[in-house]
Residue, then its C-alpha position, 0 to 999 in steps of 0.5 A: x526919896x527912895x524908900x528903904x528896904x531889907x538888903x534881900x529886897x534891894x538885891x532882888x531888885x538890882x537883879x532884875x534892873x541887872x536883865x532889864x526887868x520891867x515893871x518892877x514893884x515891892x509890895x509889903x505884905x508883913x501885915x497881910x500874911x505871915x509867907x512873907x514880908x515882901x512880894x516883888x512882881x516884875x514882868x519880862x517881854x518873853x519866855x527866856x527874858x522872864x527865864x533870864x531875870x529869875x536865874x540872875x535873881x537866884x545867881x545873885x541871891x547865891x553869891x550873898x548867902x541867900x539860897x533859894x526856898x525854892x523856884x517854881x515856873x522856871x521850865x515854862x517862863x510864863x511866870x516864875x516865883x522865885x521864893x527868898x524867904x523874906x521876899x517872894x519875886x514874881x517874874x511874869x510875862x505881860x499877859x499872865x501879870x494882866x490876867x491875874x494882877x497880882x497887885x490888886x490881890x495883895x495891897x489892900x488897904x488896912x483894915x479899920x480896927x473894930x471896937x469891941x462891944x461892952x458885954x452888958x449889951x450882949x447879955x441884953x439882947x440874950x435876955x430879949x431872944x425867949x420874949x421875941x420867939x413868944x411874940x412870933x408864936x402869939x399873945x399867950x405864947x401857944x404852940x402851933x398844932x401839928x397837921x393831922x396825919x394823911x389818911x391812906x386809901 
């Protein structure tokens, strides 16, 4: 069963299924970020197959009332990042997707919550700092003497 998604994730997506995208994954990034709520990363053969792709993204997105936040790579085609608010696309060549695995930098698994701890401990291990500073400096809790002055000849 296909998972469902924000009519601007599906639109990005039949837009790149449009120009024969290949490698086409969603990650939900809501929790991660607040850029955006998603991230697609696709990959094109070539220069002017990722030049393609990112320009039907942006047509379709137009035609539907989304503009476009902006659009950065379009020039080069190594890597296009087609910004639609909600939804981030990145449309990369094989080797710029290997190289910089965009995947594996945004899902992450979840964080487990930490429990904080009660406040009676905290104050106790305050308490305990001046007697273990009193150890380290001896017994009786003498200062160290300072080293005399070296004389000049």
């Amino acid at each position: 069963m296909p998972k469902k998604y924000p009519p601007i994730v599906d639109l990005a997506i039949r837009a790149i299924e449009d120009i024969k995208g290949l490698e086409v994954q969603v990650i939900d990034v809501h929790k991660l970020t607040t850029i955006t709520d998603h991230m697609i990363v696709c990959t094109g053969t070539s220069n002017r197959h990722v030049k393609s792709i990112a320009d039907n993204i942006i047509a379709s997105a137009k035609e539907s009332g989304h503009r476009p936040m902006g659009v950065e790579g379009l020039d080069s085609g190594e890597w296009v990042l087609v910004d639609l608010g909600d939804v981030v696309v990145h449309v990369m060549q094989v080797q710029a997707r290997a190289f910089y695995q965009l995947e594996k930098l945004w899902d992450l698994p979840e964080p487990e919550p930490v429990a904080a701890k009660p406040a009676r401990k905290a104050k106790a291990a305050k308490a305990a700092r001046p007697k273990a500073r009193a150890a380290a400096r001896g017994a009786k809790g003498a200062k160290r003497k300072k080293p005399a002055p070296k004389k000049r000849r």
